[in-house]
N, C-alpha and C positions, 0 to 999 in steps of 0.2 A: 471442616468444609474446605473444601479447596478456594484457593485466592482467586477470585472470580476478577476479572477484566474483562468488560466488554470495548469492544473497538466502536470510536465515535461512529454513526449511520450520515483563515491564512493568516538602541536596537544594536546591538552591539552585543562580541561574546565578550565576558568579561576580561577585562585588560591585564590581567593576571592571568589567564591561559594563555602561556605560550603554546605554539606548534609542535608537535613533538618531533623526534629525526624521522620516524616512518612517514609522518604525514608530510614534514617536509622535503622528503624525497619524493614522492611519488608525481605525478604529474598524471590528468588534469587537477589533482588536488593540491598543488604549489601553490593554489590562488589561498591567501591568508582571509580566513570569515572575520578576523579582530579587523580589515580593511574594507571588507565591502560595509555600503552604506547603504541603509534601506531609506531612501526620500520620500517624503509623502507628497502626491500632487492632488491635484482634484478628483474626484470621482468620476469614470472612466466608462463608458459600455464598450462593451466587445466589439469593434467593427472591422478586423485587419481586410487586406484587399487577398481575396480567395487567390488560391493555386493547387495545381493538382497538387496530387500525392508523387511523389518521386520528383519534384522540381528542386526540391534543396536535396544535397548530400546526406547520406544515412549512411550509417558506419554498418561494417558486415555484423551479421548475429553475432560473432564471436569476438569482435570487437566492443558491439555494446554488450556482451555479457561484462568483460572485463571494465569497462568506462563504469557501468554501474555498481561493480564491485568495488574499485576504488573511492567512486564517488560516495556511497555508504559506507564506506570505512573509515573516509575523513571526518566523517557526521557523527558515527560515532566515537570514536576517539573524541570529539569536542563535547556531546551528551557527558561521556563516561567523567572528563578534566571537570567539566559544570554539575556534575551530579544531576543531573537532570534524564537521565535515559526515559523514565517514564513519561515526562513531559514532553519530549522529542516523539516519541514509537505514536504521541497522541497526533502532537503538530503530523506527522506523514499517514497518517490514516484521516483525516481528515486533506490531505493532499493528494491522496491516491482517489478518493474521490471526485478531485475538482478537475484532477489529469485524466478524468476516465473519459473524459468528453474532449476528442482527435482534436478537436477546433481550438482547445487553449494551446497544446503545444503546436500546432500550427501558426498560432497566433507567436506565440513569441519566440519559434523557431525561424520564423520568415524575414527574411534581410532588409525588406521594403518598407516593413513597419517601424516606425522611429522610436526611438529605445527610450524617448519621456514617456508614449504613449506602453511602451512596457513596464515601466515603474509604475507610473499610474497604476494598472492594473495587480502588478506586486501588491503593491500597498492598500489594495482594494481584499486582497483576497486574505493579505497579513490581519487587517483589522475585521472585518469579517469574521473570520477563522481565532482570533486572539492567537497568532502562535507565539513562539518563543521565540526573542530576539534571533539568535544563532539561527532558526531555520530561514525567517528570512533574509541573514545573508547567506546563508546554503542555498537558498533560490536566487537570490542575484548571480551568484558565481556559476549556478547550473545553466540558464538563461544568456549570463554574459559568454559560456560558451556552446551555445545554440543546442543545446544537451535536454532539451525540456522535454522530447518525446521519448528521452529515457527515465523518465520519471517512473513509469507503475516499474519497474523494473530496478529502481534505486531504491522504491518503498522498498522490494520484497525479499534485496539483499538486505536492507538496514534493519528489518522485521527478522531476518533468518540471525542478523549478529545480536539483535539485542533478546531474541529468544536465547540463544546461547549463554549471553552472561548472566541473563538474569533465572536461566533454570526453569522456562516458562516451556509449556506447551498451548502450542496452538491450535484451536478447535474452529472450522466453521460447520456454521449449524445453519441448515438450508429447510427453510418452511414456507406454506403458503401464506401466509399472517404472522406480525412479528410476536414471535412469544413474550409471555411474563416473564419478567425480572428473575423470580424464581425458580419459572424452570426452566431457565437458561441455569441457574446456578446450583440445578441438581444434576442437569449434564455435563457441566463444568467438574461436579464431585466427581459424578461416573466416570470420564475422560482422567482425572488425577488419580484414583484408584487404579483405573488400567496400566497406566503409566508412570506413576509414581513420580509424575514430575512437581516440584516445589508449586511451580501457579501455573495456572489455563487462563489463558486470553480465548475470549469467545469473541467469530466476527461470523455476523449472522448476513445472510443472504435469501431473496424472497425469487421463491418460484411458484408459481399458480398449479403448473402441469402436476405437481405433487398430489393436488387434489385436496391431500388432509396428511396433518401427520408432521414429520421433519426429519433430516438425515445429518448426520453429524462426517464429517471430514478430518481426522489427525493422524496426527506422524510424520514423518519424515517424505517430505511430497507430497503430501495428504492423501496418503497410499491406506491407512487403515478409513474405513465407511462401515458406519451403521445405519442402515435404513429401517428405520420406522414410519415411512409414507404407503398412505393408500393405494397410490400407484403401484408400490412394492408388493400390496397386497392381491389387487386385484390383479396383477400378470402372474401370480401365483395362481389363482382362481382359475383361473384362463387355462392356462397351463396343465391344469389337472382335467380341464373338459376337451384336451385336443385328443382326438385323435387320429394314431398313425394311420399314414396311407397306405390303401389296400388296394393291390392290383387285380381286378376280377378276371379270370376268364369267360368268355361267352363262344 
């Protein structure tokens, strides 16, 4: 059976990992995670003061491709020293969740919000989430450089290198109702058969419009799809009752 992985539905790295030379060349990753400090304050609600969208600087697409390439490459590099990859791919799947919603990185992307009232909230979302020391100082360091709305974008480099080392294929499986356990872990076999890749990570996704049924997402871009939904079915149905248009004479 294939090594099934589902993806979850937030202090110090240890002092014995040094930096390594890549990591400490590269910049914005120069910042050392054995230095940032995750502080706990009090329990915190969301309340930054609103601003539009484009009021703080945004780096061009091809700049944040690269910021978030580096910035998952420092993360891993520090999983890989700590032996923790697995522990890590977990802390940012449960982070890519909590950055899907604009308003957290607007919140600590915004300059007018005061940076206690940002730890606060770190450390709301560290204990919440039980991550892994290291990640939350990989959030202080991302935050302290106003980098948070490159977050879903840092998961899905850190997700693309730690599939790499670990020989993992990634499946998302999209249905209207979350499947059972198991047969998530008979699509996980199918996916490894096809692929012959060592493990499947499954990250499920809920769509209504499906109807009934589910569609699976892998490979490289998530370019291969199998659909097995209702949906898929009934435009088939459809499809076979149209027919072409006929121009009459009269």
């Amino acid at each position: 059976m294939a090594a099934l992985r589902l993806a979850s539905s937030v202090t110090l790295c240890p002092a014995a990992a040094a930096a390594s030379p890549s990591s400490a060349a590269a910049a914005p990753r120069a910042a050392s995670f054995a230095c940032a400090v995750a502080r706990g304050l009090p329990s915190l609600r969301l309340a930054a003061p609103r601003r539009r969208r484009g009021d703080l600087g945004r780096p061009s697409a091809a700049g944040a491709e690269a910021a978030a390439e580096n910035y998952a490459t420092a993360l891993t590099e520090v999983a890989a020293e700590s032996d923790s990859l697995d522990a890590t791919v977990a802390d940012m799947e449960k982070l890519e969740k909590i950055f899907a919603e604009e308003a957290i990185a607007e919140f600590f992307d915004n300059p007018t919000v005061p940076r206690e009232e940002k730890t606060a909230l770190i450390d709301e979302i560290a204990k919440s989430s039980e991550l892994q020391p290291h990640t939350v100082n990989f959030l202080n360091v991302v935050i302290d450089n106003t980098r948070a709305s490159l977050m879903p974008q840092i998961v899905r480099e850190f997700e693309t290198a730690y599939n790499a080392l670990t020989g993992t294929e990634e499946a998302v499986v999209t249905s209207v109702v979350q499947l059972e356990s198991q047969d998530l872990a008979q699509i996980a076999t199918h996916v490894q058969n096809i692929t012959g890749a060592a493990n499947v990570r499954i990250k499920t996704r809920l769509d209504p419009e499906l109807i009934a049924g589910f569609t699976v997402q892998y490979g490289r871009d998530s370019s291969n799809f199998i659909d097995m939904s209702v949906r898929k079915q009934i435009a088939e149905i459809t499809s076979e009752f149209e027919m072409p248009s006929v121009n009459l004479e009269v």
